[in-house]
N, C-alpha and C positions, 0 to 999 in steps of 0.2 A: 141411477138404478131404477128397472124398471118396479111399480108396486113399491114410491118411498116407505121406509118404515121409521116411526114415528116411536121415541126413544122415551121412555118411561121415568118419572122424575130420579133424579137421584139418592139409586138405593142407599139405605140405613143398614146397620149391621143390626141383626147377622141380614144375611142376603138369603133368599128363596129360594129364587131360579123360575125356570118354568116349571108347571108341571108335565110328569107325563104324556097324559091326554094331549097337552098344549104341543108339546115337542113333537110330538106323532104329526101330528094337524100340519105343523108347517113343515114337517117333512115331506108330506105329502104335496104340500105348497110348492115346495124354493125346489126341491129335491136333494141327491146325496149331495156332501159338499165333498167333489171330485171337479179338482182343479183342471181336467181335463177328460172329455167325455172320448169312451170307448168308440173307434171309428168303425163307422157301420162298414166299412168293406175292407175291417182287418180280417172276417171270416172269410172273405170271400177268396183272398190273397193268398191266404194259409192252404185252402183250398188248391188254389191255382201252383202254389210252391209244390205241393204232393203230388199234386198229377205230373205236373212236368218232372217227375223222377226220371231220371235219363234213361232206366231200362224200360220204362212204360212209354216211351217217345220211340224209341228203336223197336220194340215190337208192335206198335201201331204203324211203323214205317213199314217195318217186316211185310204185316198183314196185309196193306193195302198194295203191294209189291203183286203177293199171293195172291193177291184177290183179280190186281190189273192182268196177270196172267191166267187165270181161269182154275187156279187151284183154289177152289172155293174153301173145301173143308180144313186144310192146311191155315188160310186165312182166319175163319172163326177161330179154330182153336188158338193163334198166337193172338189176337182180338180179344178171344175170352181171357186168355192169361194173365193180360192185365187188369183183370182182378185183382186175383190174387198176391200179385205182385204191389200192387197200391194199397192191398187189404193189410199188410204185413207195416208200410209205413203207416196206413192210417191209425191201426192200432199201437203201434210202439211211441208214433209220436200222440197219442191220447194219454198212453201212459207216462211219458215226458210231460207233459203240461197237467195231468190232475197232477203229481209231484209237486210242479212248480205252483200251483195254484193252492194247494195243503201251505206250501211257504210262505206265499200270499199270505193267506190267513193268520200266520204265526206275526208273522213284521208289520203287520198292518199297522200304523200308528196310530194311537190312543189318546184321549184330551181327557182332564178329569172337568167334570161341571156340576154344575150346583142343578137337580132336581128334585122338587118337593122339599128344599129347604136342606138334603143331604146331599156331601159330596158322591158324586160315583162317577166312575170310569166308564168313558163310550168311544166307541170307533170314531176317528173326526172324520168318516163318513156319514156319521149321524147327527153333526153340528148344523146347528140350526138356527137365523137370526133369533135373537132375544137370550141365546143361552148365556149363564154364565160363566165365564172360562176362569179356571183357575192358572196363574201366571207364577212360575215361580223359575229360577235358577235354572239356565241348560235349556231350558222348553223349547219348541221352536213351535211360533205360534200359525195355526192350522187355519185360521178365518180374519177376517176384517173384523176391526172390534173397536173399543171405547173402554179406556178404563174408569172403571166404578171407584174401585178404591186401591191403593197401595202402598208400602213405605218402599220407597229408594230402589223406584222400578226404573232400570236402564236394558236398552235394548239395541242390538245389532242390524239395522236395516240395512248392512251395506249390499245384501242380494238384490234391493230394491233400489238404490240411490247410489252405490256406487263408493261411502262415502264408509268408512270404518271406522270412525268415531263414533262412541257410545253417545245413544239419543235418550235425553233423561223421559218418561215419561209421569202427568200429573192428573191425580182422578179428576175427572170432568163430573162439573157440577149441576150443570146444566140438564134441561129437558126443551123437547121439539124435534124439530128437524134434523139429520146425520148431519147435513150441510152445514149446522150452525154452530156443529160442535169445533173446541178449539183442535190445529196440527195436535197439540203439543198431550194431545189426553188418546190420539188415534194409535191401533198397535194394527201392524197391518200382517195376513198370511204371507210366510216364508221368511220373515224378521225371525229373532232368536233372541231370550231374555238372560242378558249379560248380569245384572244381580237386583236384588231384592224378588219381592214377591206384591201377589195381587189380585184383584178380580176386574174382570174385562165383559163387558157385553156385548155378543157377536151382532154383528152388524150386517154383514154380508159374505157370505160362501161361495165356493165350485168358482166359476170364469168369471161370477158378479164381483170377486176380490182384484184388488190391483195386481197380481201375483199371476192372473187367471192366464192372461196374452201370454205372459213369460216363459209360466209351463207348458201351454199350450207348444210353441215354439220347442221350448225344450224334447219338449217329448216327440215333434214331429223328425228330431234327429235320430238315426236307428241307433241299437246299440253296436261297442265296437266287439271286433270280434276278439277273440282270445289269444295270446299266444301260440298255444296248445291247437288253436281252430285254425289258426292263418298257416301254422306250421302244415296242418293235416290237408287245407285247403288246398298251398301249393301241391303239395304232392298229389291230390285229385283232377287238380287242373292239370299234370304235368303227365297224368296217365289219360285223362279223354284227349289231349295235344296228341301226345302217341296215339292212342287207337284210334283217331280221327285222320291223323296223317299216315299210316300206313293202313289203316282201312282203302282211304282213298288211291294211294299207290298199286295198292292190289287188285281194285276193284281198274285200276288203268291195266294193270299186268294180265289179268282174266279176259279182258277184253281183248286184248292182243295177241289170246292163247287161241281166240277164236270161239271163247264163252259168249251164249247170248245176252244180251244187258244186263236183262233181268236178275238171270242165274247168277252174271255178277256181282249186280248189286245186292242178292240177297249174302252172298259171301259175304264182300266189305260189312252189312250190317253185321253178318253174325260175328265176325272179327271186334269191329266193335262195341257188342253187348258183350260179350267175351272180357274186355278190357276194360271197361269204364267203370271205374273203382270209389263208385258213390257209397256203397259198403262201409266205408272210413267215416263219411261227416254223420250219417245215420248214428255207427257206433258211440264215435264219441258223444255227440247229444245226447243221444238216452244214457249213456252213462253220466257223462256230467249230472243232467237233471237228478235222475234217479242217485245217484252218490249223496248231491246235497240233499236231498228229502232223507234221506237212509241218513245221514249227519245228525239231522236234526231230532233222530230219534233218539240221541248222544245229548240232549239240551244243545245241540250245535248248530245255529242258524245261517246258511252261506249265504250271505245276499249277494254276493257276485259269482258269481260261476268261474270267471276268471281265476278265485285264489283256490277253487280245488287241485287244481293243475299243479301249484306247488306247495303244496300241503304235505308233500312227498320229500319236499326238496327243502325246506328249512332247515337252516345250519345254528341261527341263535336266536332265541327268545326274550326280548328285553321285555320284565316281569314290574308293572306297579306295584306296590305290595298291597295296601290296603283294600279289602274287595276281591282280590285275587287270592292272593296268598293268604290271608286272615281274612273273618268272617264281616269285617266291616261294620262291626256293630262295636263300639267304642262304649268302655262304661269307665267314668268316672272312678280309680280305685281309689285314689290316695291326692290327698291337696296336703303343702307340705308351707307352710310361713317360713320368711327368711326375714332370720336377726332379732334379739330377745325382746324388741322392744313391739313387733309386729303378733296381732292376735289371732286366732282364727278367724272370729269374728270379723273383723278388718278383711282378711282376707277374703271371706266369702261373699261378704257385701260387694266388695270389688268384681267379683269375680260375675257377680250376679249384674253388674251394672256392666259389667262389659258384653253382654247378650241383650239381644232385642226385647222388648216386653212382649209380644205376643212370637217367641221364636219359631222360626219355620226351619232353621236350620240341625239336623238331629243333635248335632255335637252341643247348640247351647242347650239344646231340652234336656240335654243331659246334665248340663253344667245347672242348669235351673234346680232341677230335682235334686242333686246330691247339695247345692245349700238347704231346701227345704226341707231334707231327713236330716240335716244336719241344725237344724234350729235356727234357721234365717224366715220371716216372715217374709217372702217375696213380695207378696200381695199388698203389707206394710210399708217395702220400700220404695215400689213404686209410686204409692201413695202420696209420701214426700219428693220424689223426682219426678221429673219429664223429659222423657225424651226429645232433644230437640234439635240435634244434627249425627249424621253418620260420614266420618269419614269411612271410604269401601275397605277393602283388605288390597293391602300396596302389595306386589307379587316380590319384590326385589326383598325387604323388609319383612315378610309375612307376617302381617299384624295388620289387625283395623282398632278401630276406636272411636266410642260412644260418647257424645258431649250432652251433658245433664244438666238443668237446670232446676233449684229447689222450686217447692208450690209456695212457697213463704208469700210470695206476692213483687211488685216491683222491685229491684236493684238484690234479687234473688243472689244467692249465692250459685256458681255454677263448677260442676267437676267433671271432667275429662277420665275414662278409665279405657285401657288398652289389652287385647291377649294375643298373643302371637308367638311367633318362636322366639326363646331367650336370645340369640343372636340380633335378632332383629328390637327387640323391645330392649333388652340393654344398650344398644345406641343410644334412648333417647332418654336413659337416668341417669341421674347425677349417682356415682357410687365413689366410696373410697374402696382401692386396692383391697384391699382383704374383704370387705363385701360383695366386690366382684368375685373374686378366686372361691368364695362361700357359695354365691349362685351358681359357678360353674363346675363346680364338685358335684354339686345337689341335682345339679340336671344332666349331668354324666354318668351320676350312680342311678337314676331313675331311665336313662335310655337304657343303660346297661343292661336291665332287665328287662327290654323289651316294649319299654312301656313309650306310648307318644307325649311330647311335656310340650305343654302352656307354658307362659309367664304371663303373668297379671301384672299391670303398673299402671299409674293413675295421679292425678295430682290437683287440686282445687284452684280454682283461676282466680286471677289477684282483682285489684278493687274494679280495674276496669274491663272484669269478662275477658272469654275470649277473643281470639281476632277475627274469626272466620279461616283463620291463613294454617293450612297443615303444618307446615313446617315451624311455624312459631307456636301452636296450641301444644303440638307434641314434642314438645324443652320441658325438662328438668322433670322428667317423672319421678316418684317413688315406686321402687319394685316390693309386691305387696305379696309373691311367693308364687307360686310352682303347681300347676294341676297336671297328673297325671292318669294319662289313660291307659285304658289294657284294649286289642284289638289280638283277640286271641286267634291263632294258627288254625286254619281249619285241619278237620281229621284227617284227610284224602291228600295232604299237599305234600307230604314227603315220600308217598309210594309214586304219586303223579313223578313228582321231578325226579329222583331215582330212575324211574323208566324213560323219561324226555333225558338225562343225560345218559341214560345204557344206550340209548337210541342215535346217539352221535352228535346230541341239539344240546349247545350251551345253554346258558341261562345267565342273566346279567339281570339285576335287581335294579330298578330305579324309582325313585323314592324323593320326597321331599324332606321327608323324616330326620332327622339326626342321624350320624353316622354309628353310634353305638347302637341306636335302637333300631337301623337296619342290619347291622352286623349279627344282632341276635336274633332278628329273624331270619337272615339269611342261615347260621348256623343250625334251627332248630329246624329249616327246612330242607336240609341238608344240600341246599348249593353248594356247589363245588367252586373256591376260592384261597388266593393265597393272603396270607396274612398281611402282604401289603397292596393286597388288591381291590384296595378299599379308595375311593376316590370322592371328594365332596364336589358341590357348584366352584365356588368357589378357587379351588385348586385347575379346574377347568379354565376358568377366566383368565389363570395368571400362566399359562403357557400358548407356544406358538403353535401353529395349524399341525404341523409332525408331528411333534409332542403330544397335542392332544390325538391326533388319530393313533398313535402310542398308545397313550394311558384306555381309551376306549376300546383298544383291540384284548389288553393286558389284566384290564382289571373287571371283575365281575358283580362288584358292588358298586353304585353312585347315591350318593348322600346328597340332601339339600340341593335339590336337580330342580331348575325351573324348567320352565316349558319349551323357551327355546333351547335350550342346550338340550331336552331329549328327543328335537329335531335335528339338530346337530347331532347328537349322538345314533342316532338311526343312521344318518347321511353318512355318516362317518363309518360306518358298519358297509353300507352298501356299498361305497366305492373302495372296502378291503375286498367287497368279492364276495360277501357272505348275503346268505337270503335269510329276509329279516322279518320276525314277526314281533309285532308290539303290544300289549295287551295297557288297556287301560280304562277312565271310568267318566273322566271330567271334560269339560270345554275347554279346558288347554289342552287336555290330549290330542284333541281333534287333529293337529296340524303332523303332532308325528304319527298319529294313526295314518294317517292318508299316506303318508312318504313310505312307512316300511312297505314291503311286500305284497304281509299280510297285518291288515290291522286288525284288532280283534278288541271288543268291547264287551261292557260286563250288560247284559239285559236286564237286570233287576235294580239296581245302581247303577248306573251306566247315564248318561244324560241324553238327550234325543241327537247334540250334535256329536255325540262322541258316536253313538250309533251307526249317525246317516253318512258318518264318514271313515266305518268300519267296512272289512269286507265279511267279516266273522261278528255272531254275538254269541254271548254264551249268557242262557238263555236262565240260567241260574247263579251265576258268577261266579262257579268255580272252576278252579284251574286245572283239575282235575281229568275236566271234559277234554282239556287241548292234548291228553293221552288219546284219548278216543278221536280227535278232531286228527293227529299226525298219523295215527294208525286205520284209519278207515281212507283217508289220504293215499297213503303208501299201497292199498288195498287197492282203492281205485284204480289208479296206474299200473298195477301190477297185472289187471283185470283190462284196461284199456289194451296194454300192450297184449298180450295173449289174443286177443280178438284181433291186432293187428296184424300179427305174426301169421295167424289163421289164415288170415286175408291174401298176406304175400303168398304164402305155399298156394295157396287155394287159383288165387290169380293166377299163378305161371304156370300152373296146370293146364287151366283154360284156355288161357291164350296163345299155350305152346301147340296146344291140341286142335285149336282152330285153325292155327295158320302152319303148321309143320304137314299135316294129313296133304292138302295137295300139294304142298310142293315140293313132295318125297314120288310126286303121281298118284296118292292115295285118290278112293273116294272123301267125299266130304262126310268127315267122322263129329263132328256136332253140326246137324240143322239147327235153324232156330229154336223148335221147338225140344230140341234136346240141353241147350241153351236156356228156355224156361225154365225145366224141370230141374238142374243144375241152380239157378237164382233164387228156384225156392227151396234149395236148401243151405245155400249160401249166406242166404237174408235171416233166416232165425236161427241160423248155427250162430254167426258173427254174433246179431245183438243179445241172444236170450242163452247160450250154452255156457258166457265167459262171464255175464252179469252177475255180479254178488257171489262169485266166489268165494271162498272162508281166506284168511290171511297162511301166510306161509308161515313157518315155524320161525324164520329170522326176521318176520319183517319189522319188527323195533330191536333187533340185537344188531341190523347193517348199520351203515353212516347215511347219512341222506345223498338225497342225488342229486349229483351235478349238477345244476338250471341249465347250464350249455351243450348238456348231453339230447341226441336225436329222440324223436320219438321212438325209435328200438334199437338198439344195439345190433353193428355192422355182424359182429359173430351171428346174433341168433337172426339175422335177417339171412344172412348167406346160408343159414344151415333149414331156417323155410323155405328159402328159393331152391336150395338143391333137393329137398322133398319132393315138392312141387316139379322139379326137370324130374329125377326118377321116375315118378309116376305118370310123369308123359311118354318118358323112352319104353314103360311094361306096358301100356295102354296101346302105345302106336304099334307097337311091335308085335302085339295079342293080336289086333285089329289086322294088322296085313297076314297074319300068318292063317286066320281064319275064314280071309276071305273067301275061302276057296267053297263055304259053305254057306256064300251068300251073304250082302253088303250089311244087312238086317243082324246075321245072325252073329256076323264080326263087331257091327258097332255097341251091340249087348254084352260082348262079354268086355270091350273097353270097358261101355259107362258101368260095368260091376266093378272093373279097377278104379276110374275114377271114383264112383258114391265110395265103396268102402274105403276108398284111401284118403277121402274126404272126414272120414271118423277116425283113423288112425292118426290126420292132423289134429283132431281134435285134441285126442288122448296127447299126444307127444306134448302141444301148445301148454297144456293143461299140467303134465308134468314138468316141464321145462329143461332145468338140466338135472333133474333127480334120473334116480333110476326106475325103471317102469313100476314095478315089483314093490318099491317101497315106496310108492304116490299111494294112500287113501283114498279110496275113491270118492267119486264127490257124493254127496246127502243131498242132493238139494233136488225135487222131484221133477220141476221143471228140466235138469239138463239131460236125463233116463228120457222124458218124455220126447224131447228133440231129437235124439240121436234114435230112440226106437222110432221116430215115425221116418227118418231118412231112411233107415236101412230096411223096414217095411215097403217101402216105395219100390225097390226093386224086384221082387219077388212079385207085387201085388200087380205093377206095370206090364210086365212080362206075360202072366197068366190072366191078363184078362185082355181078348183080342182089340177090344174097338180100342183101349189105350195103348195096345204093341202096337196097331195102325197108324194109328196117331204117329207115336213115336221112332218109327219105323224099326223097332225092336222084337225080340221072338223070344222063346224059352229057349235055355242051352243047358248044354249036358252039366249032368252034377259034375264029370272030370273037371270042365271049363270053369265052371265054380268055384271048385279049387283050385285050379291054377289062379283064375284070375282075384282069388280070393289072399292067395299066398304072395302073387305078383305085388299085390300092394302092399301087403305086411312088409314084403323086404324092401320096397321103398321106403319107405317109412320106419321100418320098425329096427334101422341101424341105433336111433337114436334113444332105444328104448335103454341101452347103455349108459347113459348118460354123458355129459361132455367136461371136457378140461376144464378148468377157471379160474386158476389160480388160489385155487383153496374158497374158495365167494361159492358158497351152496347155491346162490339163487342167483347168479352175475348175471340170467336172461331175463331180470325184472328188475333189474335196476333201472 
């Protein structure tokens, strides 16, 4: 590492940090710590992607056409066009990217570290050698470090090494050189802290970390593209393939009619600016982008763009409870002694010995304090013990356990105390029968209520100490009673789920919990469940692969759920067919977050891996938000397709109108530059007329959609395309019947059927299959502003000579007006009716 840095002895509690001052200084040194630096010719490419818009290549072709021919003024102005026409993406994709960049700044991840002796929170862009990082549970660590101090710090290096075994780490003692310090004390960026907690001194950032190649690498792979994108892809590619190949065809057929080259290949162009339907990935991009920023104003963070797409389409929601469903804030209400000869006192002592001394974890600070109001001198009993081994929390068992040793001095006495779920801790006590049936009433009647229950057990080690050996230290406990906690329901969770199941979206509860004390939450949340739809781990294990895709399709609650079964249980989901979203908060969720659909994690409790393996956070952990997260969804989509729909009528206009005009013998009824003036209204009708729509009165009373369903539905595709043919058949038919007063002053009263019948797609899009009369009009000032400056364009063109020149257009008689005013209403305006559907009010947006 260039500029060694020379490691400061080993800190004493409490720890400092740097200062301020000091952190600025070597940020200005090392700089951010950005594991991979912004590539200087990512602007330049962005750049080059927007110019080459396929309609700004075709009117540069155009021009230069015009120009080799000597039609000079014709030339500038399809030359000048393209402006305008790149002005439209350069601004719409500005506003896709501040969007994305606002989300930037929300997901950015956070390090907390010690400055001026207090902990605070900084962007681990602002990490800096010498910081001190604080290391606890979930974190995934963001720098090359060294740890200072820690108890029972293990970490997951296998992004680094390949190797998925937990790597214990031990504070390094030492001072000097990085190089001298031990492996076994090094925590490296892109590792991830599997348990305990700790402080760590950054050592090296950005590409100076072992991490740095990797992401580098990483990052130089693009992202993939969407479902939703490859689907819209094809169909783009599948229309420049057409209008490239029957441009070309035509552009042979003109020639052989005896057209001069030129003439003909200004045709072929204009056939295919006519046809190339970039329109589409435009739309959906800025909607995508702008959707998720508009989410997030929901506390809803999308970090993939990909799960907006089917945020529309989710059938069932498999619900953690804790942090989702209740507020995740657990208090201690009631501790409960079993069997007359057990005291409180006993009990609390135990209970207090089964928590770390200095706890980082909330649930023991809880369990600390309610001995300490309860008359337990903590500070006392610590006094007389020592901490001196940690067995972790066994996942199968759920119980860990603390082994103590007295301060008495040599051949000390030493006791062992355990907390975990009564299932798990009563394996390892010795009980008679009715002592059992006594614990398991007590913690039956205490889930009952809602409540999460501990069990405490513990037992003093005989002459010769412990073994070191788990399985023989935790024999013959004594069960020393029962802590119960309250994790009360938040306010918001049963109008939420009420509306997630009017909405068509199951709900399946999964939970570690007891199965009484999820059953009462699921009841007070009012999940919808049958009385034997209640399922534990457990009962999972003891059936066949049918079976279980059975019980996980049937039943709506799951009890005492490990981690891998709510991977399995996702899976299990997926391959019935169902689109699956999974909400959760911990480092074992991580694995079924990634598998459902949609993962969704909680931001505030939530851990960084359950995050970075989310597609969703909710950004306050309530579950509330995922009303707002399915319904701004369903919005989206309902808003993409309308702009699609737009697109189809809009397209088959054009392209009927370019290529039917001669080979009816017409004149040529769209030049290119008539062709511009059509694209610029084509390009902010699509993206800015359909964006952010308001929701439609069903859109959480339908069932979700399909996933296998097209980007629009074959009905309301047929019923824009045959828009789009009407308005060609008034258009062509205006156009020949007025030739007779001049090619100019026929092609003006067409483009007045095209532009206005270009706004009566609007409207029809807009209402869908309502009836015209009872659509609302929209509110929204932008979409007034759009459609008044297209239908101003006509009048404005017309009446001012140097642009009729231009355009080879003229004024026409107020009759013409109306005809050609009413010509496009009755293309269009069949649909003002509305259409059949099966009783489905909005079946053109599903």
């Amino acid at each position: 590492m260039k500029g060694a840095i020379k490691l400061r002895a080993a800190a004493t509690d409490p720890l400092s940090g740097l200062s301020h001052d000091e952190a600025a200084r070597r940020l200005r040194k090392y700089g951010p710590n950005r594991l991979v630096r912004a590539s200087r010719g990512a602007a330049i490419l962005a750049l080059i992607r927007t110019v080459a818009d396929p309609m700004a290549v075709m009117l540069a072709a155009a021009g230069a056409v015009y120009y080799a021919l000597g039609e000079r003024t014709d030339a500038y102005v399809l030359f000048a066009a393209i402006v305008p026409v790149l002005a439209v993406d350069v601004i719409l994709e500005a506003r896709s990217r501040t969007a994305l960049k606002k989300l930037a700044g929300v997901v950015a991840p956070r390090a907390r570290v010690v400055r001026n002796g207090v902990q605070t929170e900084i962007p681990t862009a602002d990490l800096v050698p010498g910081d001190l990082l604080l290391l606890k549970e979930g974190d995934i660590v963001h720098a090359d470090a060294l740890v200072r101090s820690g108890s029972n710090l293990a970490l997951d290096e296998s992004q680094l090494t390949g190797e998925s075994e937990p790597v214990s780490k031990q504070p390094c003692e030492i001072s000097g050189a990085i190089a001298d310090a031990p492996e076994a004390s090094r925590v490296y960026a892109g590792s991830r802290v599997l348990e305990g907690h700790g402080f760590a001194e950054v050592t090296a950032t950005g590409e100076r970390t072992r991490y740095g190649d990797l992401a580098r690498l990483v990052a130089e792979v693009g992202p993939r593209p969407t479902p939703l994108e490859r689907k819209t892809g094809r169909m783009v590619r599948w229309m420049v393939g057409v209008a490239i190949t029957v441009s070309a065809l035509l552009f042979v057929l003109r020639m052989l009619g005896g057209a001069p080259a030129g003439k003909a290949f200004l045709y072929a162009v204009s056939l295919a600016m006519s046809a190339v339907g970039e329109e589409f990935l435009l739309v959906l991009t800025m909607f995508l982008s702008i959707g998720a920023y508009r989410l997030s104003q929901h506390g809803v963070l999308v970090r993939r763009l990909a799960s907006v797409e089917t945020l529309g389409s989710t059938t069932v929601i498999c619900l953690d409870k804790t942090g989702t469903l209740t507020a995740g804030e657990f208090v201690l209400e009631e501790h409960l002694p079993l069997g007359p000869e057990m005291s409180e006192e006993a009990l609390l002592e135990a209970a207090a010995l089964a928590c770390e001394p200095q706890a980082a974890d909330t649930m023991e600070r809880k369990i600390l304090a309610h001995c300490t109001e309860d008359g337990i001198n903590v500070d006392a009993l610590h006094s007389r013990w020592r901490l001196v081994h940690d067995y972790p929390f066994d996942p199968v068992g759920k119980h860990m356990s603390h082994v103590w040793s007295s301060r008495e001095g040599a051949g000390s006495p030493q006791r062992i105390v355990a907390k975990g779920a009564l299932e798990g801790i009563i394996e390892h006590c010795d009980l008679a029968q009715a002592d059992f049936a006594r614990a398991e009433s007590a913690n039956a009647e205490m889930a009952g209520r809602g409540m999460r229950v501990l069990a405490v057990a513990g037992r003093d080690a005989g002459p010769g100490g412990f073994t070191g050996v788990r399985a023989s230290d935790e024999r013959g406990f004594r069960l020393f009673g029962l802590l119960g906690f309250r994790d009360p329901l938040r306010a918001a969770v049963p109008d939420a789920v009420a509306q997630c199941q009017g909405a068509g979206v199951e709900l399946k509860l999964i939970t570690g919990d007891h199965a009484l004390t999820a059953h009462a939450i699921a009841d007070a949340a009012g999940i919808a469940h049958n009385d034997d739809g209640i399922v534990t781990g457990a009962q999972l294990d003891s059936v066949d692969q049918p079976a279980f895709e059975a019980l996980v399709r049937r039943c709506s609650i799951f009890a005492r759920i490990r981690p891998e079964q709510k991977y399995a249980i996702v899976e299990a989901l997926r391959r019935a067919g169902e689109v699956v979203a999974m909400t959760g908060d911990g480092i074992n969720d991580a694995p079924a977050l990634r598998r459902a659909d949609i993962g969704v994690a909680m931001g505030r409790r939530g851990t960084e891996v359950a995050r970075a393996a989310a597609d969703i956070v909710l950004l306050e952990d309530d579950f509330s938000a995922m009303v707002a997260t399915i319904r701004e969804g369903r919005i989206l989509l309902d808003n993409i397709q309308r702009a699609f729909l737009y697109l189809v009528g809009f397209k088959v206009m054009l392209v009927s109108l370019t290529l039917l005009a001669p080979l009816f013998g017409l004149p040529l009824l769209l030049l290119p530059v008539n062709l511009v003036w059509l694209e610029m209204i084509v390009h902010p009708v699509s993206a800015l007329a359909f964006e952010g729509q308001p929701a439609a009165d069903d859109v959480m009373r339908r069932p979700p959609r399909p996933p296998a369903s097209p980007l629009v539905e074959r009905p309301a595709a047929y019923r824009a395309a045959l828009s789009g043919a009407l308005l060609t058949v008034m258009a062509l038919a205006l156009f020949a019947l007025r030739l007779r007063h001049g090619e100019n002053y026929a092609r003006s009263v067409a483009m007045v059927v095209a532009v206005v019948g270009s706004l009566f797609l609007v409207w029809a899009e807009y209402a869908g299959t309502r009836r015209w009369w009872r659509v609302r009009a929209p509110q929204q000032r932008r979409f007034w502003l759009v459609i008044f400056a297209v239908a101003v364009s006509l009048p404005v063109f017309m009446l001012m000579p140097p642009l009729a020149t231009l355009l080879m257009i003229r004024p026409i008689a107020p009759a013409d007006w109306a005809i050609a005013i009413s010509a496009a209403a009755i293309a269009v305006g069949w649909r003002a009716f509305g259409a059949r559907n099966s009783g489905k009010p909005e079946e053109l947006l599903e």
